[in-house]
C-alpha positions as CSV (number, residue, x, y, z in Angstrom):
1,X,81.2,12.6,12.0
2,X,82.3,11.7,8.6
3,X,83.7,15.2,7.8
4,X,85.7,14.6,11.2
5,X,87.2,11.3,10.3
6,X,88.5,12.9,7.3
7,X,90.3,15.0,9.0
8,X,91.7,12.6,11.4
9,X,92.7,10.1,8.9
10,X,94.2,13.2,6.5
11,X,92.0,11.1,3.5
12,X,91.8,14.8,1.7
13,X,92.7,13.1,-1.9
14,X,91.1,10.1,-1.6
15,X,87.4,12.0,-0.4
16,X,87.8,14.4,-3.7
17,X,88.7,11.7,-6.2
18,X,85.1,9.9,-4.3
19,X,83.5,13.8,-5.5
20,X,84.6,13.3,-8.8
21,X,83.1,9.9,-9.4
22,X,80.5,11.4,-7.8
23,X,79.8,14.7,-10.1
24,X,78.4,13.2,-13.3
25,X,75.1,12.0,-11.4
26,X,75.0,15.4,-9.4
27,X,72.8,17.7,-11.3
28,X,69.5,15.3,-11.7
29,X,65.7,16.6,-12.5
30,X,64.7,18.0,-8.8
31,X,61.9,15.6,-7.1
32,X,60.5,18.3,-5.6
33,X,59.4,20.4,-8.9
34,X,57.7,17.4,-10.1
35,X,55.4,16.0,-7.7
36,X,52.5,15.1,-10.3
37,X,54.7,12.9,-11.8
38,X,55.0,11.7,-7.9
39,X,51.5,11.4,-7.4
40,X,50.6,9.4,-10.0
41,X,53.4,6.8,-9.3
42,X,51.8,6.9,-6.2
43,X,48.4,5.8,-7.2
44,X,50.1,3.4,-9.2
45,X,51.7,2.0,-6.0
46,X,48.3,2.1,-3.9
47,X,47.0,0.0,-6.6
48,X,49.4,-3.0,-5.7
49,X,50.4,-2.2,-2.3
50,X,47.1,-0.4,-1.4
51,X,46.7,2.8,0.6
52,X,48.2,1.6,4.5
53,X,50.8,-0.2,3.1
54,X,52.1,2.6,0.5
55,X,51.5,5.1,3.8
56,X,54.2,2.8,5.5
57,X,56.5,2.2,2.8
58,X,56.7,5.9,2.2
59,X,57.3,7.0,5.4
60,X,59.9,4.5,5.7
61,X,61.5,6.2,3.0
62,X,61.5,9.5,4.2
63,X,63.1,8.6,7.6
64,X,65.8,6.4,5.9
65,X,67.0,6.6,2.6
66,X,68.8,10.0,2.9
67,X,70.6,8.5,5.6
68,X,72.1,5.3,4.1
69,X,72.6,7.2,0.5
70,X,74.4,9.9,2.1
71,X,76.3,7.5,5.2
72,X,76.4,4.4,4.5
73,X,76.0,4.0,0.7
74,X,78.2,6.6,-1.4
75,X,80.0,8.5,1.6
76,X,83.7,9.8,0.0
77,X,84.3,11.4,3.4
78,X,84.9,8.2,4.7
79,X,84.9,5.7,2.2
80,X,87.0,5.4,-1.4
81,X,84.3,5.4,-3.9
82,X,84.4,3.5,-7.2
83,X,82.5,2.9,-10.2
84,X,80.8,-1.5,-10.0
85,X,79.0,-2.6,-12.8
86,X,76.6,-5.2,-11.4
87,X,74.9,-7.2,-14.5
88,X,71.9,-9.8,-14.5
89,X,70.9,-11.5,-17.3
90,X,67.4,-13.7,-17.3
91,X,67.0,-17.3,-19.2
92,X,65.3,-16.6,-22.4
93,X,61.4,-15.9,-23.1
94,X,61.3,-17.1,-26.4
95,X,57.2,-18.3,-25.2
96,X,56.7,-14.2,-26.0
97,X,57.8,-14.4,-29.7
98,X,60.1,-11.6,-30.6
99,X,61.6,-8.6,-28.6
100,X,58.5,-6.5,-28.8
101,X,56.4,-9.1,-26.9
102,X,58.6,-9.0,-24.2
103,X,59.1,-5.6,-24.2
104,X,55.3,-5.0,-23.9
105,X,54.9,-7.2,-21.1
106,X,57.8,-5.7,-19.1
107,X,55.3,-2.7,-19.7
108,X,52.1,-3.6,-18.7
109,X,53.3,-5.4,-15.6
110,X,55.5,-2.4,-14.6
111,X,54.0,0.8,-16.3
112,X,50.2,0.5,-16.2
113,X,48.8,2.3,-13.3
114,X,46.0,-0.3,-13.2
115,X,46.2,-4.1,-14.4
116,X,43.6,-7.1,-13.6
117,X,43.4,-8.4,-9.6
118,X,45.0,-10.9,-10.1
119,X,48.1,-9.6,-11.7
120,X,48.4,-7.0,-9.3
121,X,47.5,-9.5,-6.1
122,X,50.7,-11.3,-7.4
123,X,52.7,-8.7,-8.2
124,X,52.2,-7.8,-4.2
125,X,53.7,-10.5,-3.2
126,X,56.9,-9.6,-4.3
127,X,59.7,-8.1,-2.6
128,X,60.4,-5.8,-4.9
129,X,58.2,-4.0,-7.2
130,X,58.7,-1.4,-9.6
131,X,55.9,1.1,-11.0
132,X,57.7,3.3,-13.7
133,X,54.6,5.2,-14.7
134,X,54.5,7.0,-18.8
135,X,55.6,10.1,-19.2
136,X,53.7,13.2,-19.9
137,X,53.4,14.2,-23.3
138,X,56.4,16.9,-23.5
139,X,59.2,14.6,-22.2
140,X,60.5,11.2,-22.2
141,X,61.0,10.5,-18.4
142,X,59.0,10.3,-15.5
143,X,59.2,9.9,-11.8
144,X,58.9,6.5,-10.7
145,X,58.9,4.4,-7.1
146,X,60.3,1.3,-6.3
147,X,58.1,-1.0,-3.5
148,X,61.1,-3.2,-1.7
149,X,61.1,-5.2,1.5
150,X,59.2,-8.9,1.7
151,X,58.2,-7.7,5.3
152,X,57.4,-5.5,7.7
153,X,59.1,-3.4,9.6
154,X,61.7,-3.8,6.6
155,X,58.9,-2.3,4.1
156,X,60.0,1.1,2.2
157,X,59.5,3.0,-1.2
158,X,62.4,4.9,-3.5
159,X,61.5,7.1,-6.3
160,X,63.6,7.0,-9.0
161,X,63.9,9.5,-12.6
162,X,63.0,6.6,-15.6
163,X,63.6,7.3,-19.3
164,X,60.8,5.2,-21.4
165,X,62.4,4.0,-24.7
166,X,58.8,4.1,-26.2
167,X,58.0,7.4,-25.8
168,X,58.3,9.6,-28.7
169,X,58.6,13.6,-28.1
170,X,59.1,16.2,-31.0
171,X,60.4,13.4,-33.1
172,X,63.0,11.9,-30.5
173,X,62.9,7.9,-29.4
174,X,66.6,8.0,-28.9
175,X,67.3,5.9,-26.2
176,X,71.2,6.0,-24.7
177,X,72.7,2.9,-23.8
178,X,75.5,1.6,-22.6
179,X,75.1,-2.4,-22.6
180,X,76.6,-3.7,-25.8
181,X,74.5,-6.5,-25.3
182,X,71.3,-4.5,-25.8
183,X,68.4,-5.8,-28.3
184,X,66.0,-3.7,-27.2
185,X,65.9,-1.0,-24.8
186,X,62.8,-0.7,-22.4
187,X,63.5,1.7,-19.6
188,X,67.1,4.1,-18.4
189,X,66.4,4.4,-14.5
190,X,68.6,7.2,-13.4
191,X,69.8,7.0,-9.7
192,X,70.8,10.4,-9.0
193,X,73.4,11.8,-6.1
194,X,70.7,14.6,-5.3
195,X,67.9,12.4,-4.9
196,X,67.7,11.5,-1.5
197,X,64.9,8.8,-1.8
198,X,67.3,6.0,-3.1
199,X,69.7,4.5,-1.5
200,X,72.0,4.2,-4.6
201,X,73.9,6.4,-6.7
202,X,74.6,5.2,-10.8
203,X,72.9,4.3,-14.2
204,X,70.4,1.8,-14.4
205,X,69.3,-0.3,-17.9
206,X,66.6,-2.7,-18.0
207,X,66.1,-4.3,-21.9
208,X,65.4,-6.9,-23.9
209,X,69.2,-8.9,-24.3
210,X,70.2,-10.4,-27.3
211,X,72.8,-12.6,-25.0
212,X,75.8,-11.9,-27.3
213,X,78.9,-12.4,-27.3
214,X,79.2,-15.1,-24.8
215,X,75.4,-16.3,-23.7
216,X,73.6,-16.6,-27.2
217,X,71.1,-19.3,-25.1
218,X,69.9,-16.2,-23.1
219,X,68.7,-13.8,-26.3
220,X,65.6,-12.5,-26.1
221,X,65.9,-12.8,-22.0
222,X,65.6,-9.4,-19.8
223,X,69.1,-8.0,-18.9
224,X,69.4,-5.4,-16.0
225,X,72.8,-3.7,-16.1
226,X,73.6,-1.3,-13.3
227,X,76.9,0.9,-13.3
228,X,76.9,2.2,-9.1
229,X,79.1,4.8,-7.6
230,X,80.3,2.4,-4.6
231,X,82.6,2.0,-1.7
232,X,85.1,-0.4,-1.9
233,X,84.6,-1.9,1.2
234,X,82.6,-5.3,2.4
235,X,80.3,-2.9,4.1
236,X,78.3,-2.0,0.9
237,X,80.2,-4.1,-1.6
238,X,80.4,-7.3,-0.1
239,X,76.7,-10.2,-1.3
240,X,76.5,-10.4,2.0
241,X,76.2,-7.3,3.3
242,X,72.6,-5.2,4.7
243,X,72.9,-2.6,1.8
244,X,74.6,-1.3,-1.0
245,X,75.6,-2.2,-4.5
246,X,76.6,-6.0,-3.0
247,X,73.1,-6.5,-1.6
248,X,71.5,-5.3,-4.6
249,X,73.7,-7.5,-7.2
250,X,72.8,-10.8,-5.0
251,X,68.9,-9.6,-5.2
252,X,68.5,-9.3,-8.5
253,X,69.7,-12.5,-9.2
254,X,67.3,-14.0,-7.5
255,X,64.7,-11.5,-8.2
256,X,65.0,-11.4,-12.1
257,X,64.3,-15.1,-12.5
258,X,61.0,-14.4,-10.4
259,X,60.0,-11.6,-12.8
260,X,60.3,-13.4,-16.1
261,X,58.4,-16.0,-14.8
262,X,55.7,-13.6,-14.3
């Protein structure tokens, strides 16, 4: 259907230019060839969500996600597609003392397969909850799943390709960004175009912030920069809408707040 109302609408320029924003985030690590990396993100999940509950989420996943990535979300056959940056910065944690704190507990709360009951009887509560599990010893990235929805039936999973700033192979702990406002990196999340289990497309930084130039009262918060391959339409881009880059802006800022409390 899309392909048709390209044709009808003679958009031929406009659905290429959408390809070409599109081609950078084309040629992602397959999800397929890794699913160890898979499985233990997995039991990571179970751990939080337990075993019925991940069941659920993931076959919500399955059933869904390839549908609004690929229709709804980043579409150039029927929508013109754009580059958003959508940025959340937290209030400070300066009760952490020092990047490095802050980094660490970013980690254990969101790396560790396993932490105490009652961290991870919290962390369930949460509408969204991310499990970026370390990397094998020979790289510095790792598959990793995403636990969104507050309720049922809206409960699902997405797996997403995370770069760990920590990790060290062969002598490498570059760690890319983009954010100038960057004092130190924790995690890249890579949303790629051929990964059908998330329902975005773009570049993901989650890192310590140093607040500058213009919110010096926020260093040492957690800053969670995300540059999206969009439509420009209310449909996805709009706070108010179901899905989309818009949706996802709105959550966060009411979702990092809730995270830097814990």
């Amino acid at each position: 259907f899309s392909l048709l109302f390209c044709v009808f609408t003679w958009r031929w320029q406009q659905a290429f230019e959408g390809r070409e924003r599109i081609k950078p985030f084309k040629n992602g690590p397959s999800v397929i060839q890794h699913m160890p990396d898979l499985f233990v993100a997995l039991v990571g999940q179970t751990a939080r969500q337990t075993v019925f509950e991940t069941t659920y989420m993931v076959a919500c996943m399955l059933l869904l996600m390839p549908w609004l990535k690929y229709h709804i979300n980043c579409n150039p056959w029927i929508y013109d597609l754009g580059y958003r940056l959508c940025q959340q910065i937290s209030t400070e944690m300066a009760d952490l003392k020092g990047a490095e704190n802050v980094a660490d507990k970013a980690r254990y709360i969101i790396s560790c397969t396993r932490e105490d009951r009652s961290t991870a009887e919290r962390i369930d509560t949460r509408s969204f909850v991310p499990h970026y599990p370390f990397p094998p010893p020979d790289r510095r990235w790792a598959l990793g799943v995403q636990a969104g929805g507050g309720s049922y039936p809206g409960k699902f999973t997405l797996i997403v390709h995370t770069t760990h700033a920590i990790q060290e192979v062969r002598g490498c702990t570059e760690q890319f960004v983009l954010s100038n406002s960057v004092e130190l990196p924790i995690y890249r999340v890579m949303l790629w175009y051929n990964n059908p289990f998330h329902f975005l497309t773009g570049w993901v930084e989650a890192s310590v912030s140093n607040g500058k130039p213009s919110q010096l009262n926020k260093a040492m918060g957690g800053e969670h920069p995300m540059w999206l391959v969009t439509g420009r339409t209310r449909q996805v881009a709009g706070r108010d809408s179901w899905t989309g880059s818009g949706k996802i802006n709105a959550f966060f800022d009411d979702w990092l707040p809730v995270f830097v409390h814990e």
